[in-house]
C-alpha positions as CSV (number, residue, x, y, z in Angstrom):
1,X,0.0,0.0,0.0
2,X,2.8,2.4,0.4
3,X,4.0,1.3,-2.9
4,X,1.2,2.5,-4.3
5,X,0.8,5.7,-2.3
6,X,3.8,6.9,-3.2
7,X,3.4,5.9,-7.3
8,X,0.2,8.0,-6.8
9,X,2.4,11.0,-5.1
10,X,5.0,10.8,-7.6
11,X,2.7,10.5,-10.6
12,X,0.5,13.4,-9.1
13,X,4.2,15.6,-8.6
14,X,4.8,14.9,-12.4
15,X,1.9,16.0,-13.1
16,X,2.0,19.4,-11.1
17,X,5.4,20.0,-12.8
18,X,4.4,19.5,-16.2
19,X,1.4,21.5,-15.7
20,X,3.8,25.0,-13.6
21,X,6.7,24.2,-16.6
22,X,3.2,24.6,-19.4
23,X,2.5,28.0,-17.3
24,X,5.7,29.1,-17.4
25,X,5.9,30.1,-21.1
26,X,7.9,33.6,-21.5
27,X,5.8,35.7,-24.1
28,X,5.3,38.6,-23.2
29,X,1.7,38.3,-23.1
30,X,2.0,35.5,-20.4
31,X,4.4,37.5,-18.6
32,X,2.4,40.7,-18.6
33,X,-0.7,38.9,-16.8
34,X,0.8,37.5,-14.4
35,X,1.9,40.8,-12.6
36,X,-0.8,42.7,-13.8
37,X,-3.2,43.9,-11.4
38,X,-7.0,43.3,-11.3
39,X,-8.3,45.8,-13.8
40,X,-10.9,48.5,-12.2
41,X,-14.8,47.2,-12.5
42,X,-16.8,48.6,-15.3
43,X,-15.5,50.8,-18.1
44,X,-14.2,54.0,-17.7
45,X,-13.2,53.1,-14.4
46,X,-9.4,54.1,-15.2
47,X,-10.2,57.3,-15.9
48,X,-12.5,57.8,-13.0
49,X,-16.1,58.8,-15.3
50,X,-19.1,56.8,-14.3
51,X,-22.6,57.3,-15.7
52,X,-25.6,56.3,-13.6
53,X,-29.1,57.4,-14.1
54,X,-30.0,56.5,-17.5
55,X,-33.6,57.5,-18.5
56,X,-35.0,57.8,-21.7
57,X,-38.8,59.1,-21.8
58,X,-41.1,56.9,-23.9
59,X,-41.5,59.2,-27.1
60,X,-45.1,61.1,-27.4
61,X,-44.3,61.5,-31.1
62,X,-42.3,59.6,-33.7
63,X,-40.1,62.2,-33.8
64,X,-38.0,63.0,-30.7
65,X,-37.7,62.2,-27.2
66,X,-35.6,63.1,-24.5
67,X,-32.4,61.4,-22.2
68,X,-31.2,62.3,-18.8
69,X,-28.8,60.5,-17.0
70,X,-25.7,61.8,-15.0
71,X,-22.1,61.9,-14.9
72,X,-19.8,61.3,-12.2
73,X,-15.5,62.1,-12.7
74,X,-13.3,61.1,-9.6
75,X,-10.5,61.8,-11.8
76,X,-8.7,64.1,-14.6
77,X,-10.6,66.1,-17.0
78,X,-12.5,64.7,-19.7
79,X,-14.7,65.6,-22.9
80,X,-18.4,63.7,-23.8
81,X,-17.7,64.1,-27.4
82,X,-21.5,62.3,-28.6
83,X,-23.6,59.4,-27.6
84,X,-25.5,56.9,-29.8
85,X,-27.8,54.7,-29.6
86,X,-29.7,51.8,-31.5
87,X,-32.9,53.0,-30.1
88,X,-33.3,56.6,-32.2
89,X,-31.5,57.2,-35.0
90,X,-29.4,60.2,-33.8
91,X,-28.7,61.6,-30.1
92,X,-28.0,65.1,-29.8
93,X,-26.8,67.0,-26.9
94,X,-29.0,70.2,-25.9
95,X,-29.0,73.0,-23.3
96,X,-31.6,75.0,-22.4
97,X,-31.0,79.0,-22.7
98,X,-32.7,82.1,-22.0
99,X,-33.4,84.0,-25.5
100,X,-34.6,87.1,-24.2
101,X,-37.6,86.3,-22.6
102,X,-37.9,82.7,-23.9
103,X,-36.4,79.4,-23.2
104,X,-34.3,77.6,-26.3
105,X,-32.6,74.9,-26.9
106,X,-29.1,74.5,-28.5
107,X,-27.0,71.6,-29.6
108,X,-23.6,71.2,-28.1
109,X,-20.7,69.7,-29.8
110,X,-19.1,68.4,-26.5
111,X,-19.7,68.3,-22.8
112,X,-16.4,69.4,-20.5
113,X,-16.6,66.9,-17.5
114,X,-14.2,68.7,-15.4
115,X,-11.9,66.9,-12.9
116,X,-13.7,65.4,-9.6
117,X,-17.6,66.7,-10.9
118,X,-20.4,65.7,-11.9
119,X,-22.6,67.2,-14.6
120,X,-26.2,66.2,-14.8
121,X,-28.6,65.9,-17.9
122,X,-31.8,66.9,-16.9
123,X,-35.4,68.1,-17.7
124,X,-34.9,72.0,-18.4
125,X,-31.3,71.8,-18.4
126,X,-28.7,69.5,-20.4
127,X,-30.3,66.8,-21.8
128,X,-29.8,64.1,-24.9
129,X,-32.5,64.6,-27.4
130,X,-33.4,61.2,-29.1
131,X,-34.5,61.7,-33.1
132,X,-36.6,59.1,-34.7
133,X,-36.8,57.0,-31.7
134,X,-38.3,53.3,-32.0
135,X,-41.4,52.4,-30.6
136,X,-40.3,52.2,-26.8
137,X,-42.4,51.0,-24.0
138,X,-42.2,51.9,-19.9
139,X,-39.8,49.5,-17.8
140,X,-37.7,48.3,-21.4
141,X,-33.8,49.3,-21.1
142,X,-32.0,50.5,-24.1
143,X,-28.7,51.0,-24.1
144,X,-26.8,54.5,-24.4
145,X,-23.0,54.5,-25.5
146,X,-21.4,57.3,-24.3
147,X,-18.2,58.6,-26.3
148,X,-15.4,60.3,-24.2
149,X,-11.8,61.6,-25.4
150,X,-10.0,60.0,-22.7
151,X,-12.2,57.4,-20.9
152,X,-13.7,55.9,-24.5
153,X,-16.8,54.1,-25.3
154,X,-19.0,54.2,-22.0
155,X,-22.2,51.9,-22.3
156,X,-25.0,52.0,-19.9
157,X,-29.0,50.7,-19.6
158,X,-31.6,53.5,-19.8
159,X,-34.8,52.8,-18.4
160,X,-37.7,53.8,-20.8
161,X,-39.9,55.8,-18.0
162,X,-43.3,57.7,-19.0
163,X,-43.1,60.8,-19.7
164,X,-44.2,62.0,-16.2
165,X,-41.1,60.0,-14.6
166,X,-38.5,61.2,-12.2
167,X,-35.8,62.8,-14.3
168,X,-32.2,62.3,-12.5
């Protein structure tokens, strides 16, 4: 019975070896990951920009609707350069501003998300104005992909709300 013990042991240590030598390849690739640390949950976490909040209102015509959601920076400056979606077929960012004695909206280009801020996008203020939206229903998600200049391609679930909903 020791015999066999120690056949099982010895096979087992083969084994192990065979298997840590297999690991031990010395691309760079290999190398890289092994002392790489965990990489920071969800993206844009690198850069510091979060985005929670999503909402899209259902659309009351075929032709537009409107996005809030908000932004969050812990960390160096950054620039919303657009967002898409494949639930309209264009997303524009607006702000709302005084035109004597009305209230007008105007596209923006880009969004500054200064260094530990947040900016919000919400009713009567920023906002993401959805063109030809599809036909969306309360409590579906679509998603919005939010394009920065340093922190990338941000994605992130809207809720559809009614058009009476809580705006962030």
């Amino acid at each position: 019975m020791n015999g066999l013990k120690l056949g099982a042991f010895a096979l087992l240590s083969a084994l192990t070896m065979a298997g840590f030598t297999g690991c031990s390849d010395d691309s760079p690739s290999t190398a890289k990951t092994a002392v790489r640390s965990p990489a920071p949950a969800g993206p844009g976490a690198r850069t510091g920009v979060s985005v929670t909040g999503a909402e899209i209102r259902v659309p009351t015509t075929p032709d537009v609707t409107a996005g809030y959601l908000t932004i969050t920076n812990t960390g160096p400056a950054d620039t919303l350069t657009g967002v898409s979606t494949s639930a309209a077929a264009v997303v524009e960012m607006h702000r709302m501003v005084m035109n004597g004695n009305s209230m007008t909206m105007k596209a923006m280009e880009n969004v500054e998300v200064p260094a530990n801020s947040t900016v919000r996008f919400a009713k009567g203020e920023m906002h993401l104005m959805l063109m030809k939206p599809k036909a969306l229903k309360v409590g579906q998600e679509a998603g919005l992909t939010l394009h920065f200049t340093t922190a990338g391609d941000i994605t992130v679930p809207a809720k559809i709300v009614p058009v009476t909903g809580a705006a962030p």
